[in-house]
N, C-alpha and C positions, 0 to 999 in steps of 0.2 A: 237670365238665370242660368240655362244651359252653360254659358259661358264660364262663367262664376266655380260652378263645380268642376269644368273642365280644370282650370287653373287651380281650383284650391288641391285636386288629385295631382295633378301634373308636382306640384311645388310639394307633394307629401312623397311623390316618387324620389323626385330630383333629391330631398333632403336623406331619403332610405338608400341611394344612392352612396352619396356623400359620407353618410355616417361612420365609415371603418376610415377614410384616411381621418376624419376629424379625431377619433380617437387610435390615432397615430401618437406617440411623443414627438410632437410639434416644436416643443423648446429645443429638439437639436434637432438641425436640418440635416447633419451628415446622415444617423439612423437613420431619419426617413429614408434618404437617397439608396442608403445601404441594402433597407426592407424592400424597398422598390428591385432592387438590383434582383433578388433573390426570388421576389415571386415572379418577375419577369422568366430568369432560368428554372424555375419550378416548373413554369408552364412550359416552358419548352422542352425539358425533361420528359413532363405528360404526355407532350406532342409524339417526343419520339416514340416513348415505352408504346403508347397507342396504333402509331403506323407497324412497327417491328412485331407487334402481334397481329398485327392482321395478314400477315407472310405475304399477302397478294394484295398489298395495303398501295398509296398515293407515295410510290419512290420519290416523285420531285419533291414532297412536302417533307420527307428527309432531311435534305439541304438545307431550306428555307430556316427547320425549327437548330438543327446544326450549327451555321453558321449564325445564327442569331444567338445561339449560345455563349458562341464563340463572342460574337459582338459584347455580349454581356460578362462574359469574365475578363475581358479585357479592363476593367473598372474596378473590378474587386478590389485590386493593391489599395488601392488610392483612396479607398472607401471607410479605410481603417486608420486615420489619425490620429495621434496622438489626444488625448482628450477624450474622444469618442465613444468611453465606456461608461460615460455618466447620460443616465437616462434610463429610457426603461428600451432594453435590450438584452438579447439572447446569447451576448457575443460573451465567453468567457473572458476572464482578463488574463490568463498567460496570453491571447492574440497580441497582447504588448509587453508582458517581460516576458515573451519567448518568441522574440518577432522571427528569428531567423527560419525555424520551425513552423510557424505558420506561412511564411513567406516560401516555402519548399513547399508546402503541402499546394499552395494555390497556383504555384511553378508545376506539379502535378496533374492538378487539376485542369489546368490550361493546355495542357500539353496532352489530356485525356481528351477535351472537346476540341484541338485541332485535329486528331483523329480519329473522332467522330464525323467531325467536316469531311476529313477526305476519302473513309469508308463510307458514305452516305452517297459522296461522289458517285461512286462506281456502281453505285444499286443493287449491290451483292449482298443478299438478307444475312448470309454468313458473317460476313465479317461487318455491316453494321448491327448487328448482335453484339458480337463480341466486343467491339469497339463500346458500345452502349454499357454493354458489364462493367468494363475497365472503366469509364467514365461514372459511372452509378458507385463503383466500385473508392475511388477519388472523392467525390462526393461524402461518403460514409462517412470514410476516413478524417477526413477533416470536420464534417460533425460534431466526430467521436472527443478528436481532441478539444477542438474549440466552442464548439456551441452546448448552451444551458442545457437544459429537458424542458 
């Protein structure tokens, strides 16, 4: 019997789990991949703003949330295909008749979290501050233009 409600609780977790990617828009796999992309670098945003306030905060883990940023805008481009604004998404649609403009802004934005990478490097709470503004700062920006409310 024990067993029985172990499993039936277990399979009520697992499903409360599951439940936010299932109501994903599943009919287009690029969004998905997209939305993935983004909470991925949310959370590592958090990661950062989190250490930088703590002034005497885990320097190495700096890096770690940095460079994994980095890892994750390296994808952006490629995230935004042609087609890829039918579904349920946040992405405005100048991202595709204004590609050149969106494509500078995430040229920007990449180029905010490699230096974040490399002030993150040197553990100097100054300038990954500032580093982090300018990058948050990128971030905004391209929002501003591109994404819904």
């Amino acid at each position: 019997m024990l067993k029985k409600v172990v499993l039936s609780l277990s399979l009520a977790a697992s499903s409360a789990l599951f439940a936010p990617a299932a109501m994903a828009d599943e009919t287009n796999p690029v969004i998905v991949h997209r939305q993935a992309i983004y909470k991925v670098a949310s959370g590592h945003m958090g990661g950062l703003k989190s250490i930088l306030a703590l002034k005497d905060g885990p320097k190495e883990n700096l890096s770690y949330h940095a460079d994994s940023l980095v890892a994750a805008f390296q994808h952006l481009g490629k995230a935004f295909p042609e087609g890829s604004d039918k579904g349920e998404t946040k992405a405005k649609a100048n991202i595709w008749t204004d590609r050149a403009k969106f494509d500078e802004a995430g040229k920007k934005a990449y180029a905010a979290a490699l230096a974040m990478a490399e002030a993150a490097k040197t553990g100097d709470q100054a300038a990954s501050l500032g580093a982090f503004k300018t990058l948050g700062g990128t971030c905004k920006a391209c929002h501003d233009d591109f994404k819904k409310d």
